[in-house]
C-alpha positions as CSV (number, residue, x, y, z in Angstrom):
1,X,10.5,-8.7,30.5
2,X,8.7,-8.5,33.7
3,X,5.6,-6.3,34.2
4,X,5.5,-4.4,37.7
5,X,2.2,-5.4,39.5
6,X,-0.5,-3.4,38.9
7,X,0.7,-1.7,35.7
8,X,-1.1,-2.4,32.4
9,X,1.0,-4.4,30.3
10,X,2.2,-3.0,26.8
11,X,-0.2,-3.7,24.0
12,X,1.2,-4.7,19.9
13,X,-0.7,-4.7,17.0
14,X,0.7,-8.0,14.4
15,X,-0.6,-8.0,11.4
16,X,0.2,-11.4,8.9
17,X,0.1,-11.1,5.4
18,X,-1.3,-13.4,3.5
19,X,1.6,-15.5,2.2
20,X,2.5,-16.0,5.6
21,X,-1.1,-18.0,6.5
22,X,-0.9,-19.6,3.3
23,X,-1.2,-23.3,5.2
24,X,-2.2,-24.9,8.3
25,X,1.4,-25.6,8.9
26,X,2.3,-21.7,8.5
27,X,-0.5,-21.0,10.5
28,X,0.9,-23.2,13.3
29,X,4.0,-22.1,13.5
30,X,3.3,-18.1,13.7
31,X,0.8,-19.0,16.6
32,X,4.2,-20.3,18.7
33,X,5.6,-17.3,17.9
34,X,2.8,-15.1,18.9
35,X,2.6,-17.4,22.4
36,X,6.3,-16.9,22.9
37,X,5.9,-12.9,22.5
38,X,3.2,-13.1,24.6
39,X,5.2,-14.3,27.5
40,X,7.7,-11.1,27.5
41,X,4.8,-9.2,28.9
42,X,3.1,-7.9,25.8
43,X,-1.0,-7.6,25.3
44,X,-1.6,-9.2,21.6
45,X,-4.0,-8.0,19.0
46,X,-3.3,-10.1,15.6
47,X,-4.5,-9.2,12.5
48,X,-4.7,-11.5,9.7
49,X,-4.9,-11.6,5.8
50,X,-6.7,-14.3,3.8
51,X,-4.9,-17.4,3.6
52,X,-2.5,-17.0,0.6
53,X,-4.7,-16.3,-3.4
54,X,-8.0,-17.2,-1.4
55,X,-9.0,-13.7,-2.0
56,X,-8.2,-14.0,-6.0
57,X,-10.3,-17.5,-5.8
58,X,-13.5,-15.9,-4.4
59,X,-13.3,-13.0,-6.7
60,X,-13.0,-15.7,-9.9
61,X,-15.8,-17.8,-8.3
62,X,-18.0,-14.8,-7.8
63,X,-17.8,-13.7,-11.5
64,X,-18.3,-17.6,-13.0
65,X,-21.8,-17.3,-11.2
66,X,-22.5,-13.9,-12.0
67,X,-22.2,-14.3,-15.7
68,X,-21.8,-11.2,-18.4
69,X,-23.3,-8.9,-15.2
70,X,-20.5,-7.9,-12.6
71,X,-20.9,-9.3,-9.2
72,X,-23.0,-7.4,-7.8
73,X,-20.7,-5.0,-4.9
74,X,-22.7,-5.9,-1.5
75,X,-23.0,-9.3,-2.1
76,X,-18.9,-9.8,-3.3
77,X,-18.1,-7.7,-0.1
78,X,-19.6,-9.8,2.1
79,X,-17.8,-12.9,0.0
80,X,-14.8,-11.6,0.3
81,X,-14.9,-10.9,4.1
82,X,-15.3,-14.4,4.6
83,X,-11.0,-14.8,3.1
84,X,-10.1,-13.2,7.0
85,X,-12.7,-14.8,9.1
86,X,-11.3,-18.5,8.0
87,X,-7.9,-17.4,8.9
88,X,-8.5,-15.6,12.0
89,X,-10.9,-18.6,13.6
90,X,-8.0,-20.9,12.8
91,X,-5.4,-18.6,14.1
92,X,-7.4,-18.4,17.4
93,X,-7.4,-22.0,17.4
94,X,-3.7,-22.7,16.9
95,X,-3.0,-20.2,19.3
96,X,-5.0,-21.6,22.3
97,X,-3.6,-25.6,20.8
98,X,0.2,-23.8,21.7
99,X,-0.8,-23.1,25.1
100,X,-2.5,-19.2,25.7
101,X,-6.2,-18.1,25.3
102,X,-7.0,-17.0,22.1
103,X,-10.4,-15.5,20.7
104,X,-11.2,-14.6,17.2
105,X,-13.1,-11.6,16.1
106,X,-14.6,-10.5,12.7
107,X,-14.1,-6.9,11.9
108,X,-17.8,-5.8,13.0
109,X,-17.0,-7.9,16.8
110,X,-14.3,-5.5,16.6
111,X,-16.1,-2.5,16.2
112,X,-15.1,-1.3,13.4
113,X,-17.0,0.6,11.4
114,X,-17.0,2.0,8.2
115,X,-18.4,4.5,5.3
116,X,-20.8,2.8,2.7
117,X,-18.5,2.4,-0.4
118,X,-17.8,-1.2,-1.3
119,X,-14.8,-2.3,-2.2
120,X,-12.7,0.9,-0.9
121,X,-14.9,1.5,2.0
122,X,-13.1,4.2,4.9
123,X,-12.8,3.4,8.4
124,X,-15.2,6.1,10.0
125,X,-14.8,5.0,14.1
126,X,-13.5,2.2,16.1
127,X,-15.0,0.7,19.5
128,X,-12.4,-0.5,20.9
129,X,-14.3,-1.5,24.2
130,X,-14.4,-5.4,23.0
131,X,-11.2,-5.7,22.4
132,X,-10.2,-4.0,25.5
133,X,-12.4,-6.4,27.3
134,X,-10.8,-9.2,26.0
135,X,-7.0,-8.0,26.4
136,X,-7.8,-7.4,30.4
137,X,-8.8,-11.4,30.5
138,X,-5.3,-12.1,28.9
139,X,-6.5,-13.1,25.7
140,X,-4.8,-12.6,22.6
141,X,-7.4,-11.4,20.3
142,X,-7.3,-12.2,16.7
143,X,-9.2,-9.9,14.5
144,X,-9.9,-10.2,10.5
145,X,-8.3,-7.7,8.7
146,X,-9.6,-6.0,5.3
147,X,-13.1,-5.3,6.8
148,X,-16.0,-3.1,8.5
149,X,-19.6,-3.0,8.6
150,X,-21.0,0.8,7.6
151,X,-24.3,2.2,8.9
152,X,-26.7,0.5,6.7
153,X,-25.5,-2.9,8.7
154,X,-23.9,-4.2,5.8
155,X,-20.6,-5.9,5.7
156,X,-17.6,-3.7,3.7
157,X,-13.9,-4.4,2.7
158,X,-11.0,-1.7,2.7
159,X,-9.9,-2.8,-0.7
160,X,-6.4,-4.4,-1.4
161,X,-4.0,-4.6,1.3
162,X,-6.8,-3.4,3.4
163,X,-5.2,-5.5,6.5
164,X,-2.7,-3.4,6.9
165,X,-4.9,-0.5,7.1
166,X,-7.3,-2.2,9.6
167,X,-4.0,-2.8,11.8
168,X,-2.7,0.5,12.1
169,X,-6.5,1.5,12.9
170,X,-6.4,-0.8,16.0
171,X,-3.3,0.2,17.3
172,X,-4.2,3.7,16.9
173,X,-7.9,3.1,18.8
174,X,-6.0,0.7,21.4
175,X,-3.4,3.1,22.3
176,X,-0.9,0.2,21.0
177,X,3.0,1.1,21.6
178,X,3.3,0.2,18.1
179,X,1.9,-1.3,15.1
180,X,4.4,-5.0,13.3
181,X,3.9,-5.7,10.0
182,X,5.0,-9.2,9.0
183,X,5.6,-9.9,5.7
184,X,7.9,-12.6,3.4
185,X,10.1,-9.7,2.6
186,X,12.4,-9.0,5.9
187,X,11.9,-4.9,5.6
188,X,11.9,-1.9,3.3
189,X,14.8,-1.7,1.0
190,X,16.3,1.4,-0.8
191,X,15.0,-0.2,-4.4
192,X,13.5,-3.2,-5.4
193,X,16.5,-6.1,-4.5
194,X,14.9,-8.8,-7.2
195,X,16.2,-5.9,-10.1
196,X,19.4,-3.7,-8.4
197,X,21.4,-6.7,-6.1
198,X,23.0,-4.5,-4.3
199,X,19.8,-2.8,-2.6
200,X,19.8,-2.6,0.7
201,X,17.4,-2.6,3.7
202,X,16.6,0.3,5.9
203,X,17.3,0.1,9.5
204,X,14.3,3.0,9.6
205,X,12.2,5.5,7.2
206,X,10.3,8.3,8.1
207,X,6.8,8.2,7.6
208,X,6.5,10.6,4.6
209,X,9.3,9.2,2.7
210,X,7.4,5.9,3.1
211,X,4.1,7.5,2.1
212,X,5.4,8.3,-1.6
213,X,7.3,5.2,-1.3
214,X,4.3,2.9,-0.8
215,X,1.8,4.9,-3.2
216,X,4.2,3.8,-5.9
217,X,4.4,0.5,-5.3
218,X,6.5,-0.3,-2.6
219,X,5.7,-3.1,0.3
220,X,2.6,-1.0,2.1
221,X,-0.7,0.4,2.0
222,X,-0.7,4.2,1.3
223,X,-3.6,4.4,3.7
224,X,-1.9,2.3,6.5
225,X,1.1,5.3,6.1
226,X,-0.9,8.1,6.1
227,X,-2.8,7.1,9.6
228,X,-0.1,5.8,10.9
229,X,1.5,9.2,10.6
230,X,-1.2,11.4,11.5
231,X,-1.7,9.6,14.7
232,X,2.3,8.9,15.3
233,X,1.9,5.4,15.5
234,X,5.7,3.5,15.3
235,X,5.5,0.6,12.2
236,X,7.5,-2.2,12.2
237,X,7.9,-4.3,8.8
238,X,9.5,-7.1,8.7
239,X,9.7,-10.8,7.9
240,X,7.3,-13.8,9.0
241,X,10.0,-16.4,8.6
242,X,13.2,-15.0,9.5
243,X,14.2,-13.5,13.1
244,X,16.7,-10.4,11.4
245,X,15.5,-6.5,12.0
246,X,13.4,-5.1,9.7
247,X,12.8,-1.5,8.9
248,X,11.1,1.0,11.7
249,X,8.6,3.9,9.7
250,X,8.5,6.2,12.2
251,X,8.8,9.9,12.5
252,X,11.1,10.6,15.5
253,X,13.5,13.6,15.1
254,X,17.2,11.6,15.0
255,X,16.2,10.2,11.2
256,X,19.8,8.4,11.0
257,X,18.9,8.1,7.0
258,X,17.5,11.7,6.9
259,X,21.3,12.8,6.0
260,X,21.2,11.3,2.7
261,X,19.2,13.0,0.8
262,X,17.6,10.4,-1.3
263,X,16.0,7.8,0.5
264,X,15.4,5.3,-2.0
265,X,14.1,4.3,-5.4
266,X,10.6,3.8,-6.4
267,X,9.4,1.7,-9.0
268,X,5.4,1.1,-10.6
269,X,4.6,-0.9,-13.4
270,X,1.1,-0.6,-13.4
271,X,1.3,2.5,-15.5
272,X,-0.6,3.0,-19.1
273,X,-0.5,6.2,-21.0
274,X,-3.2,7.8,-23.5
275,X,-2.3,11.0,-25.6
276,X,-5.2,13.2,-27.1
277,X,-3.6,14.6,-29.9
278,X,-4.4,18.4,-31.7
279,X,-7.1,19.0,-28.8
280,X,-8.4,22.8,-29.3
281,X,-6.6,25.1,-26.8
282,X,-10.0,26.9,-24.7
283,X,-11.3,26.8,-21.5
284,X,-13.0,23.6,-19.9
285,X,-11.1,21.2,-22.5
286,X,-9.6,19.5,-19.7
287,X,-12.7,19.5,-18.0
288,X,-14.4,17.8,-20.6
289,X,-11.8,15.4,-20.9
290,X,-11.3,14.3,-17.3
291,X,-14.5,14.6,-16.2
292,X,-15.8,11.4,-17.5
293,X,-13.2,9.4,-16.0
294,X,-14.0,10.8,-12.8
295,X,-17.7,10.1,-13.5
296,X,-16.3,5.8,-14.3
297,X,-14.2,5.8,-11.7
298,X,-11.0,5.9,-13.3
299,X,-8.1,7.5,-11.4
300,X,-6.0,9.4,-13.3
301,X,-2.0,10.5,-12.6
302,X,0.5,12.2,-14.1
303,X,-1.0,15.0,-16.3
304,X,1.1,16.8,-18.8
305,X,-0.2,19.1,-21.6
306,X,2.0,20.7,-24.0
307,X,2.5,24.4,-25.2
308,X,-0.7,25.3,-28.0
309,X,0.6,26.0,-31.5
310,X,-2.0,27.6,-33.6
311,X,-5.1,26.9,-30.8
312,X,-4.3,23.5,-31.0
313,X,-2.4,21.1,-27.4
314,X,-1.5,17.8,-26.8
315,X,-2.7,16.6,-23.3
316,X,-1.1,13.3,-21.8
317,X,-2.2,11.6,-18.6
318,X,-1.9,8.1,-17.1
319,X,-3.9,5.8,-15.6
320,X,-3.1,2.1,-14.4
321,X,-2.9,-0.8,-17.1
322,X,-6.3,-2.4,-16.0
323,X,-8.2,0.5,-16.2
324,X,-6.1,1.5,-19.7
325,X,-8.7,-0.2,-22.3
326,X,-11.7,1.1,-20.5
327,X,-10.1,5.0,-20.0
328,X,-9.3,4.8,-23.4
329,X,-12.5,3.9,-24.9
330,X,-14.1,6.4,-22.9
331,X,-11.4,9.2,-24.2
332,X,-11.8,8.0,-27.7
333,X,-15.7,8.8,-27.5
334,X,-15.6,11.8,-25.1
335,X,-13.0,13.5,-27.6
336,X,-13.9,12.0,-31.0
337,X,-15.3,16.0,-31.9
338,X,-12.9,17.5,-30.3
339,X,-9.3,16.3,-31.0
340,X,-7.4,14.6,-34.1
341,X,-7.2,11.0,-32.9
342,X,-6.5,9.9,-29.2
343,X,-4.1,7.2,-29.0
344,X,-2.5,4.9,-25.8
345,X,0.6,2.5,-24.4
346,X,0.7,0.2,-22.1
347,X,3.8,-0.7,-21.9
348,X,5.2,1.7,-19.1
349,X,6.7,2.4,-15.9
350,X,7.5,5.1,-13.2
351,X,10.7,5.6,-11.9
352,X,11.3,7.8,-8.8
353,X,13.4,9.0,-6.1
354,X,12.4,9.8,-3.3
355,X,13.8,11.7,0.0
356,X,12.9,14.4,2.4
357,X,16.1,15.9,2.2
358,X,15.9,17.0,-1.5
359,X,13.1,19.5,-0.1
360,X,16.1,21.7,0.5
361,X,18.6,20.8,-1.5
362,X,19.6,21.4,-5.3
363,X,20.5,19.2,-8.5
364,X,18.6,16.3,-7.6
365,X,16.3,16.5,-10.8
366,X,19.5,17.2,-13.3
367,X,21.3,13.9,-11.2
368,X,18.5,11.8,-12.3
369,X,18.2,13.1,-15.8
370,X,21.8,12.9,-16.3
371,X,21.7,8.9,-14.8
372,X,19.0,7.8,-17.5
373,X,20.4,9.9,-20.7
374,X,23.8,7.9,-19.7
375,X,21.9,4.4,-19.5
376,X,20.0,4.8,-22.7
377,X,16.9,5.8,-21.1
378,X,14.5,7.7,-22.5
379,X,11.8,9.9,-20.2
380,X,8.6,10.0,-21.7
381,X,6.8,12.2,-18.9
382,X,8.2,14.2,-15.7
383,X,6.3,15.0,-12.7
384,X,7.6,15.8,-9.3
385,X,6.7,16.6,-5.5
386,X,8.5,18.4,-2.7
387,X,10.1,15.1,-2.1
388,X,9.9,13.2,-5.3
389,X,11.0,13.0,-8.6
390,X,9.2,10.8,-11.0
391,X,9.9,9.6,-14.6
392,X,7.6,7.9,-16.7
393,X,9.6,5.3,-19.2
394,X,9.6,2.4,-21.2
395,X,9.1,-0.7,-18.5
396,X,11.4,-2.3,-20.9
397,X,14.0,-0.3,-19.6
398,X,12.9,-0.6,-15.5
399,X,16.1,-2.5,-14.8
400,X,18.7,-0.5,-16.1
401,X,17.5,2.2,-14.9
402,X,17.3,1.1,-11.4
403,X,20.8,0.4,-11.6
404,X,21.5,3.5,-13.0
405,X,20.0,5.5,-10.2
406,X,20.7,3.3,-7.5
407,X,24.5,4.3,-8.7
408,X,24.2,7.6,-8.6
409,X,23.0,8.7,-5.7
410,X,25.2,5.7,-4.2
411,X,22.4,4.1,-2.6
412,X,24.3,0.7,-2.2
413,X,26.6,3.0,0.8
414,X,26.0,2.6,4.7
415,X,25.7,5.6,6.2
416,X,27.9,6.0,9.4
């Protein structure tokens, strides 16, 4: 591509997982590819993961030195920042070894700064002026994803796949034509492909269909969606290692895939389930049953509570399975005056579908329903959005009934 004199050239936002800068080798090789995109006449901002488990290996170290205390949050923040700044120093080095300037940043050289809360911290504001120094010498910049520094000066992470966050962030301060995701799966596919074979990839997905795609599990950061919608940035996702299209999330008004009404098939295993059985039916039960969760952090999903009979309800909720034995603890002593017995399972999925078309469109619920009473499914919990249907079952049963659903709504079919 050849840039007209005078006029700024494009900038793209890359971001690189963390399986794809496992190794020096890996590392190597993406930097070619970065030089060669950089010769089409594209200004390069790279974001980059840890290098493969390193972040899982710092968090293991940090608790064998901390002993029976937790680690304590400041100090494992600024640990775990440290994952990114080894990959991005050697991805500025293998860059500038394959022939174009390269500099590496940390997220505070960025500028980007953050709210106070470890762990999960928020991106409050990004100064972009850095970066925008560094792009006008014609150096691609490569900046550690997953992390901030807040007011108090102290160093913060975004929380699990954080990078992809802090990438859709920069493209948004930088003005970026649009935001790639590269991954080691090659897009975003209509159901998981490892359980229903004949899943198949999106050539695009809008942004809110992506959204409730990617907050139950699929290959994206809720977060990353969310701002990347708000601010209209185009996503690209798609594959480290091989050169085939991957899947657009954008929200442009000729959705090919907007005329099928179901988009695709959702599926998250890290569900738990805890029952609190012959609870008296009064005003501020629930509250006094949620409110301590709140209080221990615990996050808390589907919520179902069942007709009274004779002042007495059932209320189910779920929570994910590694906060299950601590959520249930809790409930069993918040409620041990107030109910019969409280009791939990871990052993449980949710299965959805999800589509912007069904917002105006009929049967969708009774198609699903249908689908898993004919595979021998059994629904233990319902719960639904104006683009989703969810249903909590046995994760026993995950595989048939991805199948099962994948069938009926006929998925597996191109649309012309």
């Amino acid at each position: 591509m050849t840039i007209p004199v005078g006029e700024p050239m494009p900038i793209i936002v890359q971001k690189y997982g963390g399986s794809s800068v496992a190794d020096a080798a890996k590392i190597s090789a993406i930097a070619r590819k970065i030089c060669d995109r950089a010769e089409t006449g594209a200004s390069l901002v790279i974001v980059v993961s840890a290098m493969g488990d390193s972040t899982d290996r710092l968090i293991e170290m940090a608790r064998d030195v901390s002993g029976d205390r937790p680690p304590e949050a400041r100090e494992l923040d600024t640990l775990l920042s440290t994952g990114e700044l080894v990959t991005s120093t050697l991805m500025a080095m293998a860059i500038t070894a394959a022939g174009h300037p390269a500099l590496s940043l940390s997220g505070q050289q960025a500028g980007i700064r953050t709210d106070t809360r470890h762990g999960s911290a928020r991106i409050a504001d990004i100064n972009a002026d850095r970066l925008k120094r560094e792009l006008d010498r014609g150096r691609i910049c490569v900046v550690a994803g997953f992390q901030g520094l807040a007011d108090t000066e102290d160093v913060t992470t975004l929380g699990r796949g954080g990078s992809d966050t802090t990438a859709v962030a920069l493209a948004v301060a930088l003005g970026a034509e649009r935001c790639e995701i590269y991954t080691d799966v090659d897009g975003i596919y209509t159901t998981d492909p490892r359980l229903v074979p004949s899943a198949r990839k999106l050539a695009e997905i809008g942004y809110e269909d992506m959204l409730e795609m990617a907050s139950l599990g699929a290959k994206m950061n809720p977060r990353s969606i969310e701002l990347a919608a708000v601010y209209d940035v185009p996503v690209l996702v798609a594959s480290t290692f091989e050169d085939v299209p991957g899947t657009l999330i954008h929200g442009g008004p000729h959705m090919m895939e907007i005329r099928r009404a179901v988009t695709g098939i959702a599926i998250d295993r890290d569900v738990a389930k805890i029952t609190v059985r012959a609870v008296k039916d009064r005003p501020g039960v629930s509250s006094q049953i949620f409110a301590p969760l709140s209080e221990a952090g615990v996050s808390v999903d589907v919520i179902v509570q069942n007709a009274s009979q004779e002042g007495l309800t059932d209320v189910t909720f779920t929570v994910s399975k590694s906060d299950f034995e601590r959520a249930l603890d809790l409930t069993r002593e918040t409620c041990s005056d107030m109910a019969r017995d409280v009791v939990g399972d871990s052993g449980l999925a949710k299965m959805s579908i999800v589509g912007t078309g069904m917002q105006n469109g009929t049967g969708y619920a009774a198609a699903m329903f249908g689908a898993l009473a004919n595979a021998g499914v059994n629904i233990e919990m319902i719960t639904t959005s104006e683009i989703r249907i969810t249903c909590v079952i046995a994760a026993s049963a995950v595989t048939v009934a991805a199948n099962a659903l994948h069938r009926a709504f006929e998925l597996d079919a191109v649309v012309d």
